[in-house]
BATI-240773 format. One line per field, with one value per residue (C-alpha): y, x, z; residue in three letters. Coordinates in nm, 2 decimals. Each point is the difference from the previous one (the first is absolute). Layout:
! residues N
py [Y/...];
px [X/...];
pz [Z/...];
selum [ALA/...];
END
This chain:
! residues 520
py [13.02/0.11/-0.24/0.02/-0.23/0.14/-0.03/-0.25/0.08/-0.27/-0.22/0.21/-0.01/-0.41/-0.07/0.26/-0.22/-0.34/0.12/0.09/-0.38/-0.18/0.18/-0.08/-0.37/0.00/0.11/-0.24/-0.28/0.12/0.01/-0.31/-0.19/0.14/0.04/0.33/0.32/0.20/-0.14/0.35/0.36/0.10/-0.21/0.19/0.15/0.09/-0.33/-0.17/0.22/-0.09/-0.39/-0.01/0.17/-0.31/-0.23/0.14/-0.04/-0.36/-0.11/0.14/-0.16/-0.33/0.06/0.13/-0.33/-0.19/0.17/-0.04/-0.37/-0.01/0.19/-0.26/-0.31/0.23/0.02/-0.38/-0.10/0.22/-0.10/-0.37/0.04/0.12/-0.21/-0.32/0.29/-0.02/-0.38/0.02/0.27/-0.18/-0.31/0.21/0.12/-0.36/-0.05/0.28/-0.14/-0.31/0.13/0.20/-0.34/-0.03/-0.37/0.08/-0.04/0.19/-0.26/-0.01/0.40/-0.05/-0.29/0.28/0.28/-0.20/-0.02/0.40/0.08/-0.21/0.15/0.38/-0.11/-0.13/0.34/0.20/-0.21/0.04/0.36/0.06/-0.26/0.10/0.19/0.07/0.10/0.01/0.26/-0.11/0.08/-0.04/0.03/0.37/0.13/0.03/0.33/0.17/-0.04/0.13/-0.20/0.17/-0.05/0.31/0.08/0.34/0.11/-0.05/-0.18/-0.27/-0.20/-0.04/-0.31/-0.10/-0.32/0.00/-0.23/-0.33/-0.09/-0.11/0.34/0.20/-0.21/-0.02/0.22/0.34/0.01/0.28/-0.04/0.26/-0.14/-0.03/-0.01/0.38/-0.07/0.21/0.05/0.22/0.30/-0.02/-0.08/-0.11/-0.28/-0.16/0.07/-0.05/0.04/-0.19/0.25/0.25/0.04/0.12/-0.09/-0.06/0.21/0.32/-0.03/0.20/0.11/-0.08/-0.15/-0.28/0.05/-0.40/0.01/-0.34/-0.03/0.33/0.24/0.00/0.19/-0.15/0.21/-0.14/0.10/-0.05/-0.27/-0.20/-0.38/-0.20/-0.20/0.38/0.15/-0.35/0.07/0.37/-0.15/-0.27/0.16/0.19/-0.32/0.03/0.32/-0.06/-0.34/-0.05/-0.19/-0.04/-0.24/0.04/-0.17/0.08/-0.19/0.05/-0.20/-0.01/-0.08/0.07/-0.15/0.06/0.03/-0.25/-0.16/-0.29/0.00/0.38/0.12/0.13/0.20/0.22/0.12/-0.10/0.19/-0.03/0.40/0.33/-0.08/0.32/-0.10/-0.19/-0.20/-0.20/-0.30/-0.01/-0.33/-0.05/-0.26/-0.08/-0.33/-0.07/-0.05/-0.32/0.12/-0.24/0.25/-0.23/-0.11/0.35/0.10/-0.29/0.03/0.41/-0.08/-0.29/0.34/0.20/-0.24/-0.07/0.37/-0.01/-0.01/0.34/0.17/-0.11/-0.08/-0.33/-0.09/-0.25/-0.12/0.03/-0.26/0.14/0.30/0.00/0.20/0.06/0.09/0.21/0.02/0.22/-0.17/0.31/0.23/0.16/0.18/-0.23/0.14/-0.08/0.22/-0.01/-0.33/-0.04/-0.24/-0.08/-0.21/0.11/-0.02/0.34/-0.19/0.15/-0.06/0.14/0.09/0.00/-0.01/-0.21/-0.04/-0.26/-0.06/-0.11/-0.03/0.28/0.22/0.37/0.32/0.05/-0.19/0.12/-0.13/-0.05/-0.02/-0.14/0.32/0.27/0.03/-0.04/-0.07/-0.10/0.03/-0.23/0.13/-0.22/-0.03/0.07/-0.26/0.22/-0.22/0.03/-0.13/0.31/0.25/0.28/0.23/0.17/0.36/0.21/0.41/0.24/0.08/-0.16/0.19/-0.29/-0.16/0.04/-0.26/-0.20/0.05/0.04/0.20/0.37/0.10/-0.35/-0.25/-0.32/-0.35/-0.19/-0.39/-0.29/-0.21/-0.36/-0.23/-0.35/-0.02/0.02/-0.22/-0.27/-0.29/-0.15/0.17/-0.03/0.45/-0.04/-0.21/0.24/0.32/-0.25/-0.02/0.37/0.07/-0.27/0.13/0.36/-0.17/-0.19/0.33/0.21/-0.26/-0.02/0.35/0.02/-0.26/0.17/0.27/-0.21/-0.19/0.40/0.10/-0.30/0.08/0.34/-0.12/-0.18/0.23/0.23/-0.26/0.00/0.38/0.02/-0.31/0.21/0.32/-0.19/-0.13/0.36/0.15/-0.27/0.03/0.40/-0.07/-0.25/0.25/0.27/-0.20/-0.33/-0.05/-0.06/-0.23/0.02/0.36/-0.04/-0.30/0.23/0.27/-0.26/-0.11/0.39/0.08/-0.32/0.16/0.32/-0.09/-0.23/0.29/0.25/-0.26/-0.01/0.39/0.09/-0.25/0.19/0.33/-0.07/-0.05/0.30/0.21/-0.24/0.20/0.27/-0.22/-0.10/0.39/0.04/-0.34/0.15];
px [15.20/-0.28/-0.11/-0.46/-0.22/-0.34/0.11/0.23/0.04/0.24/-0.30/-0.24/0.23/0.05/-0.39/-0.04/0.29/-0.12/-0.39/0.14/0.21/-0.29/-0.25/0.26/0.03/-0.40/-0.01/0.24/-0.14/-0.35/0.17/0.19/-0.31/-0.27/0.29/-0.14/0.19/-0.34/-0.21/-0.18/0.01/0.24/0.27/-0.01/-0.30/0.09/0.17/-0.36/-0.22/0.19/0.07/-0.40/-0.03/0.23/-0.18/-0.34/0.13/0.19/-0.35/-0.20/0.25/-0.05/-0.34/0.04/0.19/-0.26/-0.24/0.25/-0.01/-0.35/0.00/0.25/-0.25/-0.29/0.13/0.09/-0.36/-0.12/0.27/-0.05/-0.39/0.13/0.21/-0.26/-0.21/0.26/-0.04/-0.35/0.00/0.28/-0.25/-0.23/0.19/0.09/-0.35/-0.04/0.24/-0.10/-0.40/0.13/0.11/-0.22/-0.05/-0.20/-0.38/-0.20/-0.07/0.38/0.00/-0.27/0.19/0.27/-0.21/-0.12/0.36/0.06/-0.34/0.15/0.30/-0.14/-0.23/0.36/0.17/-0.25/0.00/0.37/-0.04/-0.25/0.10/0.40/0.04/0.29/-0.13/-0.41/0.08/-0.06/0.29/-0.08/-0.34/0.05/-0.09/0.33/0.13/0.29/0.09/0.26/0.23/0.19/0.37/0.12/0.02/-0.14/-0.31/-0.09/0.30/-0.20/0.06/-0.33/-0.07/-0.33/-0.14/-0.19/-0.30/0.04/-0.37/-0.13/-0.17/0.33/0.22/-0.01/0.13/-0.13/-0.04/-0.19/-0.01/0.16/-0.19/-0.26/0.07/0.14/-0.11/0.16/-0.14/0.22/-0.06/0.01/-0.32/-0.03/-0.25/-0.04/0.21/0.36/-0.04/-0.25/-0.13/0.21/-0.18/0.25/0.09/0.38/0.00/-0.05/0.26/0.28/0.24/-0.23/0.11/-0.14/0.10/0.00/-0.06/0.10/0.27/0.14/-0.09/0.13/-0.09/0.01/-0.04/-0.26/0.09/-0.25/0.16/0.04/-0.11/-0.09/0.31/0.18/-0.18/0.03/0.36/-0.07/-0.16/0.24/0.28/-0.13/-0.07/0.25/-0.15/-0.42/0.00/-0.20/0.02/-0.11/-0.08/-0.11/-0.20/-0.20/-0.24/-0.25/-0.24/-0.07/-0.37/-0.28/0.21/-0.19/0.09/0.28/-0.06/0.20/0.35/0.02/0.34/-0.03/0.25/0.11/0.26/0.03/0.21/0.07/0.07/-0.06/0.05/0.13/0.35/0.16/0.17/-0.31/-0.06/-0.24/-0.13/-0.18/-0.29/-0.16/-0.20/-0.22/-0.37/-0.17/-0.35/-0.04/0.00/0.12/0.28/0.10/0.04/0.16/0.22/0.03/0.07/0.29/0.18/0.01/0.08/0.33/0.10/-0.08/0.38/0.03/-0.29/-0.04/-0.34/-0.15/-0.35/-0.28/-0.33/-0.32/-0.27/-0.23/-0.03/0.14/0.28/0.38/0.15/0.35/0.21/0.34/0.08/0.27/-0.29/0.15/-0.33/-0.12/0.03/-0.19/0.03/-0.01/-0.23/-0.11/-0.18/0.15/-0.30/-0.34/-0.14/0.01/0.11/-0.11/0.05/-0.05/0.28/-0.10/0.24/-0.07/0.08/0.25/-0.12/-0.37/0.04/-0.33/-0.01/0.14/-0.04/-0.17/0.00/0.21/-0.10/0.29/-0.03/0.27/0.15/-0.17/0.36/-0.13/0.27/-0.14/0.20/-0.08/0.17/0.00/-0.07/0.19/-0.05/0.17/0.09/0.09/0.02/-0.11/-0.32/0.10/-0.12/0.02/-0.08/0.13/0.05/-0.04/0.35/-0.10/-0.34/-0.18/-0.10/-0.37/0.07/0.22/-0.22/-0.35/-0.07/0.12/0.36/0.13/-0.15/0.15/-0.06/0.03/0.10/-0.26/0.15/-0.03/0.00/0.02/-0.31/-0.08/0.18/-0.21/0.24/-0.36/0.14/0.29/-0.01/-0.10/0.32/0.20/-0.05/-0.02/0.35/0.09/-0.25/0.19/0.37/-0.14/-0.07/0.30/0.18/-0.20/0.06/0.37/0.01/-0.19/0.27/0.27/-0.12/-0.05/0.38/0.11/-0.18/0.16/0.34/-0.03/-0.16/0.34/0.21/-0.23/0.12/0.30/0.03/-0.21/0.22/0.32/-0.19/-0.09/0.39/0.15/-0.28/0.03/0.35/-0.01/-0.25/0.23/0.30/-0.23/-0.22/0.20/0.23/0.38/0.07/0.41/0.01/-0.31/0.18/0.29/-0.21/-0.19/0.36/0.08/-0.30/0.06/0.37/-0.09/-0.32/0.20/0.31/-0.29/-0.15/0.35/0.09/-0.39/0.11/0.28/-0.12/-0.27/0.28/0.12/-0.20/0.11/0.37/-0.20/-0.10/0.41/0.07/-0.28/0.21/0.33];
pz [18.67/0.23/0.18/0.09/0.19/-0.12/-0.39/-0.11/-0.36/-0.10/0.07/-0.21/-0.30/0.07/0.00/-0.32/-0.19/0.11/-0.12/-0.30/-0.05/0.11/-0.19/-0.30/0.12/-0.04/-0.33/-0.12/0.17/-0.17/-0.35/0.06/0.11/-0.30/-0.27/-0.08/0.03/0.03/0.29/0.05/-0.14/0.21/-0.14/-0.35/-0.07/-0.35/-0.04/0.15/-0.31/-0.29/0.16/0.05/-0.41/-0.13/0.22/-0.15/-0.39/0.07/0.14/-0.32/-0.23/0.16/-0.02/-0.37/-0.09/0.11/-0.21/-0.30/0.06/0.02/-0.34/-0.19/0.16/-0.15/-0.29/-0.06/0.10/-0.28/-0.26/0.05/-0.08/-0.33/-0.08/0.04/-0.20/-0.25/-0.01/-0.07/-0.27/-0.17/-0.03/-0.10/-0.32/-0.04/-0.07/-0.20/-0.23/0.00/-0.09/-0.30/-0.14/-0.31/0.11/0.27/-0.07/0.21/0.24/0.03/0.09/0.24/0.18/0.03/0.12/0.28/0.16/-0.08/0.21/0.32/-0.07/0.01/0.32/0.14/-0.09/0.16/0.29/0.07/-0.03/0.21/0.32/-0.03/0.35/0.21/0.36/-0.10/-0.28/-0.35/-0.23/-0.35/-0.06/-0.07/0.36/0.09/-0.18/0.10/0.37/0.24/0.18/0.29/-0.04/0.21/0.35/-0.06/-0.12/-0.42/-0.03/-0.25/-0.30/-0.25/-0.09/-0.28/-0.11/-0.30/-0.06/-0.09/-0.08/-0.33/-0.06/0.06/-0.21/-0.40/-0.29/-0.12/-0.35/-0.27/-0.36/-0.21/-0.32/-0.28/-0.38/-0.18/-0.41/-0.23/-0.35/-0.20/-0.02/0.37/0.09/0.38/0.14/0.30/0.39/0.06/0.36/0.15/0.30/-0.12/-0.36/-0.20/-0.35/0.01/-0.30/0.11/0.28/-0.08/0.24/0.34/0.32/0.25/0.30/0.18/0.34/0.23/0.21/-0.10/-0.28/-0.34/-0.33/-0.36/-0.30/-0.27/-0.36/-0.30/-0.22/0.32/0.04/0.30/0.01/-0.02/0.30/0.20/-0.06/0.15/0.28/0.10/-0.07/0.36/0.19/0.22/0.15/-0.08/0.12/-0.32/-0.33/-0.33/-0.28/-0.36/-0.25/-0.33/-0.09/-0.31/-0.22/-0.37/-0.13/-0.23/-0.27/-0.32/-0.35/-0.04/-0.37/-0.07/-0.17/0.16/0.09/0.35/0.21/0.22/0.23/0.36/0.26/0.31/0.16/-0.25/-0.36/-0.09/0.23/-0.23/0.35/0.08/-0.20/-0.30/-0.16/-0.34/0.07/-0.32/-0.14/-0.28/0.11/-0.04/0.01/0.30/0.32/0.28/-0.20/-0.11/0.34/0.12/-0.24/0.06/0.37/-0.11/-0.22/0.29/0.19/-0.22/0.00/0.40/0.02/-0.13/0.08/0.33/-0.06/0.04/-0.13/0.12/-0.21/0.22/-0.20/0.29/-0.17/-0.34/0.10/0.04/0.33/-0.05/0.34/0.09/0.32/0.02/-0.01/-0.30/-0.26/-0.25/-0.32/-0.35/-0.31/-0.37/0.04/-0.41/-0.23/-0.34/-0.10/-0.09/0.33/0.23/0.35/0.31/0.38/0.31/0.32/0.31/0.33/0.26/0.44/0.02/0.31/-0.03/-0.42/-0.02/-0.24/0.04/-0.17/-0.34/-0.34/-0.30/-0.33/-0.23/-0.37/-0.27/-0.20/0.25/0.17/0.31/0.27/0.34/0.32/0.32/0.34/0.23/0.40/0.32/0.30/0.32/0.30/0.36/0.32/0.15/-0.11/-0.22/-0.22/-0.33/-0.10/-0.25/-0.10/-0.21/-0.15/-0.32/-0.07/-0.03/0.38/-0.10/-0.29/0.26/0.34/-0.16/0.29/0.09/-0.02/0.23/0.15/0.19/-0.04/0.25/-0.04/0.14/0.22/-0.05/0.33/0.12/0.03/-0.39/-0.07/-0.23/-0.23/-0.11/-0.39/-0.12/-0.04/0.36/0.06/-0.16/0.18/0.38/-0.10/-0.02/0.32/0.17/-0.11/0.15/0.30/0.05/-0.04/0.23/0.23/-0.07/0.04/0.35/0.12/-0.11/0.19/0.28/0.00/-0.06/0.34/0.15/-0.07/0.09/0.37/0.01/-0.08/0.27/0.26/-0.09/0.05/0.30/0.21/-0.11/0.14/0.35/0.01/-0.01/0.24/0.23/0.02/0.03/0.30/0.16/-0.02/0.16/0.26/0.08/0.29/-0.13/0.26/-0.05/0.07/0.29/0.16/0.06/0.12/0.21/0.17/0.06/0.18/0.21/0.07/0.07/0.23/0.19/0.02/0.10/0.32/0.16/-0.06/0.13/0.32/0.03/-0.02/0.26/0.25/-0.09/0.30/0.26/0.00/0.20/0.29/-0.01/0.07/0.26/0.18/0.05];
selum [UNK/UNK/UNK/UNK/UNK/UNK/UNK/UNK/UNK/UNK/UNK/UNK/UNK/UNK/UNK/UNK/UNK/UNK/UNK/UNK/UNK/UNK/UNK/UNK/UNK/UNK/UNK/UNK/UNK/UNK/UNK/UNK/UNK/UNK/UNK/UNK/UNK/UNK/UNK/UNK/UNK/UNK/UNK/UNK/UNK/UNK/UNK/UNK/UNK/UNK/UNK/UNK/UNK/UNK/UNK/UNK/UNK/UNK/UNK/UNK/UNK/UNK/UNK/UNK/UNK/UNK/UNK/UNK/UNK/UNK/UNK/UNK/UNK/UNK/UNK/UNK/UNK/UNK/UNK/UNK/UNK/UNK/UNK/UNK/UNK/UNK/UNK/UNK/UNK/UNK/UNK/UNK/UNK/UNK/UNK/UNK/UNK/UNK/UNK/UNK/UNK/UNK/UNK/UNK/UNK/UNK/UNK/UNK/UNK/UNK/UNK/UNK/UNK/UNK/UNK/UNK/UNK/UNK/UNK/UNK/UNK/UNK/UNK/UNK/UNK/UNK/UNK/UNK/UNK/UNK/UNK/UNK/UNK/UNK/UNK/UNK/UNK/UNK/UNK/UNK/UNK/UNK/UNK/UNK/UNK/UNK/UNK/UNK/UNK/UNK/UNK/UNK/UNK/UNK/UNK/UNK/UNK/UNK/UNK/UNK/UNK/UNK/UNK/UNK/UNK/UNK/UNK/UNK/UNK/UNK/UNK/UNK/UNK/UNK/UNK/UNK/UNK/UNK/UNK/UNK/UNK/UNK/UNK/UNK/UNK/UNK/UNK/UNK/UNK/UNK/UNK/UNK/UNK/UNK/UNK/UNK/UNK/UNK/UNK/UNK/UNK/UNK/UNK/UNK/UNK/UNK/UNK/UNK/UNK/UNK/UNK/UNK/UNK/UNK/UNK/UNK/UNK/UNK/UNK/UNK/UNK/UNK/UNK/UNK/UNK/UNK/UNK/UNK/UNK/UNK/UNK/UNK/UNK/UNK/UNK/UNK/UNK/UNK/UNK/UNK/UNK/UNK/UNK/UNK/UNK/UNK/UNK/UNK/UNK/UNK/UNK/UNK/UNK/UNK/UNK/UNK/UNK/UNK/UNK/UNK/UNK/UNK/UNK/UNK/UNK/UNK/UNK/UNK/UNK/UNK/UNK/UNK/UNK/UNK/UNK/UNK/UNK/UNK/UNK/UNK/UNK/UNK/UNK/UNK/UNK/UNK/UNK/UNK/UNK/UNK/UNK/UNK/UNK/UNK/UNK/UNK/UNK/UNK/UNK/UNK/UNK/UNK/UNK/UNK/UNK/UNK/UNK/UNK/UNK/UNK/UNK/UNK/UNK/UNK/UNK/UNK/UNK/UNK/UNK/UNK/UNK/UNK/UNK/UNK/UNK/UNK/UNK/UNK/UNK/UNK/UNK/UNK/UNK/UNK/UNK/UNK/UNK/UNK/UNK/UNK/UNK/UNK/UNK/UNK/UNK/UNK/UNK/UNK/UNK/UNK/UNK/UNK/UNK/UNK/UNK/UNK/UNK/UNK/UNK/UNK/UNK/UNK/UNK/UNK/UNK/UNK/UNK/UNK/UNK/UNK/UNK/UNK/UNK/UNK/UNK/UNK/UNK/UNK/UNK/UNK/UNK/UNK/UNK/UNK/UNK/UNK/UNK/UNK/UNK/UNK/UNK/UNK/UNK/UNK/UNK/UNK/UNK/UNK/UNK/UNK/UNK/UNK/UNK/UNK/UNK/UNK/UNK/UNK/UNK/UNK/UNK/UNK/UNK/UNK/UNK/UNK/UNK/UNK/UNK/UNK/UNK/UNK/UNK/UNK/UNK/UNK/UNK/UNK/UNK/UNK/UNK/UNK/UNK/UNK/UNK/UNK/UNK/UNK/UNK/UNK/UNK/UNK/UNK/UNK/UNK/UNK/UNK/UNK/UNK/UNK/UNK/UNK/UNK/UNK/UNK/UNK/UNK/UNK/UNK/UNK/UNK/UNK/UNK/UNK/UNK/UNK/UNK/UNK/UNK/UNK/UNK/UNK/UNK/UNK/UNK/UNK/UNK/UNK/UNK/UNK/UNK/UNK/UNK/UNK/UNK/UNK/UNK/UNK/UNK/UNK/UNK/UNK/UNK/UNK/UNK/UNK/UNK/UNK/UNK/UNK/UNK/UNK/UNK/UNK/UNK/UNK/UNK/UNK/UNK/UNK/UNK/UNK/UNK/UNK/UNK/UNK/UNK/UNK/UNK/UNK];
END
């Protein structure tokens, strides 16, 4: 081996392997002492981007969480201002039902009605003071908001509160109505279809097309009753949100004629007489010449047949008349009504709303031996919880006899609120109960919603801390220090800097072996 004075390279290569052992030493000491592999770029500077991109979304889920949480308390606050909603609503039908007692004087009803307005003032209260953070959740300001539960951008759920105030919560209702008389031969009187203006009669083949929750179509035939098309119409409950109830109701007057010891009769039916399936009565009595107690006892000869026909039959003294109700909402039917006596007997049909008791469409004289045969449709109530509407087409030929107006027009249902409601009459008590049951279940819907939302944010959670588990522990295998494997390293680095002092100690005495030549 040579041997130089001006370059000793055994001690260059000694400093060059200790620098490298203590710059080795140093970075284990530094990931030792921080517990991170990654103290700067220039320990893995692709390793640093994607530790720095996990740190970033295990932050934003965190955050996200949060939010969730925030969401689910949100919720709760809303959904326990229903519920003590809920309370109040159900005392308010228990009211309602108590009002349409027909014990109640009026003085009673009033008494009642003072509790339901304190009630309503207590609703709307709790609707419009119910926040969570200063923001007001179910007075109907709320609407459909996002809740961040992402760590990137538009990564939102939608959550909406509907209004809980007495204006936004009731029933929507819309009479399908009025009286259809038939006089054979066919000869039409009076509206069907309240709004819609249409004698049922000239329906054939037609289609109403319900609109609530979802759309449905129901075809309207001629012969068909109420209580048929309230069948059409409920039968698609499930996807209109909408249902319907039927009931005919007419009234017989103008008696005149009725000579005592006369044989009167005539048939009763309850549906079309010429289907042999619907059931027919015979009512007949002999006149006493008195007229109250003929038709007292008239209404007692229905009333025994009522069985059968399906028809049940009430005497109004107020004004000297019979009231005949289907409460199926099947047609009233009256034919071959005849006089064996030497009187000529007349009376009068007329339907009427069983609602309000008024009098709808026009007035048929009938007249013993003329074989008249007089038809009363009846009248469709259509209820729901939510506003819908009805409309019909043209398939049938005849939407101007069913709309009135044009080729197709659309009714659209009132709604009836909280707000309206008024128990100081018994009718008054009786639709509180219905606007009250729509409210209950626009509630119950709007916290089903809400309990929904909740257990989705939960389940979010749930995902998003599984999420934060994984990335956190991909992050720890890429940025943290593994101190088994960096305690070894730490020991080597000690070895091999020590080793690299005592060869560099050496080496520098390497030189001196000249001056030992230039001796001798």
């Amino acid at each position: 081996m040579a041997l130089f004075v001006n370059t000793n390279v055994a001690s260059i290569n000694g400093q060059r392997n200790l620098m490298g052992s203590t710059n080795s030493l140093e970075t284990s000491m530094n990931r030792l002492a921080s517990g991170l592999r990654i103290n700067s770029a220039r320990d893995d500077a692709a390793g640093l981007q994607i530790s720095n991109r996990l740190t970033s979304q295990i932050n934003g889920l965190n955050v996200a969480m949060r939010n969730a949480n925030d969401g689910i308390s949100m919720a709760q606050t809303a959904e326990g201002a229903m519920q003590e909603s809920t309370n109040i609503l159900q005392r308010m039908r228990d009211l309602s039902i108590q009002s349409a007692n027909a014990t109640n004087s009026t003085v009673d009803r009033k008494a009642l009605q003072e509790e339901v307005i304190q009630l309503k003032s207590e609703l709307d209260r709790i609707a419009n003071t119910t926040t969570f953070g200063g923001q007001k959740l179910i007075d109907g300001s709320f609407g459909v908001q996002q809740f961040q539960v992402g760590s990137q951008a538009n990564e939102t759920i939608a959550i909406s509160i509907n209004s809980a105030q007495v204006d936004d919560l009731g029933s929507a209702r819309y009479k399908m109505g009025g009286t259809n008389l038939a006089t054979s031969p066919a000869t039409n009187v009076g509206t069907a279809v309240t709004g819609l203006a249409h004698p049922l009669a000239d329906a054939n083949g037609e289609t109403l097309t319900i609109g609530g929750i979802n759309s449905s179509q129901v075809s309207i035939n001629q012969n068909d009753s109420a209580a048929d098309m309230a069948a059409k119409i409920s039968s698609v409950f499930n996807t209109t949100g909408v249902k319907a109830d039927a009931k005919t109701v007419a009234r017989m007057e103008g008696f005149a004629n009725m000579v005592a010891d006369d044989g009167i009769s005539f048939v009763l039916a309850n549906g079309d007489p010429t289907d042999p399936t619907v059931g027919q009565s015979i009512v007949s009595f002999t006149a006493s010449g008195v007229l109250e107690d003929d038709l007292q006892t008239l209404v007692n000869k229905v009333n025994e047949n009522s069985a059968v026909s399906g028809i049940g039959a009430k005497y109004d003294a107020a004004t000297t008349s019979i009231v005949l109700t289907s409460e199926d909402g099947n047609n009233i039917v009256v034919q071959d009504f005849t006089d064996s006596g030497t009187g000529n007997a007349t009376f009068n049909m007329q339907g009427r709303d069983y609602g309000d008791g008024s009098d709808v469409g026009a007035v048929v004289a009938v007249t013993s031996g003329a074989a008249d045969d007089v038809t009363v449709k009846g009248q469709l109530q259509l209820d729901s919880t939510v506003l819908f509407s009805v409309s019909s087409d043209t398939a049938g030929g005849g939407a101007s006899d069913l709309t009135g107006l044009a080729d197709t027009v659309t009714a659209q249902a009132s709604e009836e609120n909280i707000q309206s409601v008024d128990i100081t009459t018994s009718i008054g008590a009786q639709n509180a109960i219905a606007i009250i049951d729509g409210a209950l279940s626009k509630i119950d819907r709007n916290r089903a919603t809400l309990g929904a939302v909740q257990n989705r944010l939960q389940s979010t959670i749930s995902n998003l801390a599984n999420i934060v588990e994984n990335s956190s522990g991909a992050r720890a295998r890429i940025r943290d220090t593994d101190f088994a494997t960096e305690t070894a390293e730490l020991t080597r680095n000690q070895i091999l800097q020590q080793a690299g002092t005592s060869i560099l100690a050496q080496a520098n005495q390497l030189p001196q072996a000249a001056l030992s030549l230039l001796g001798n």
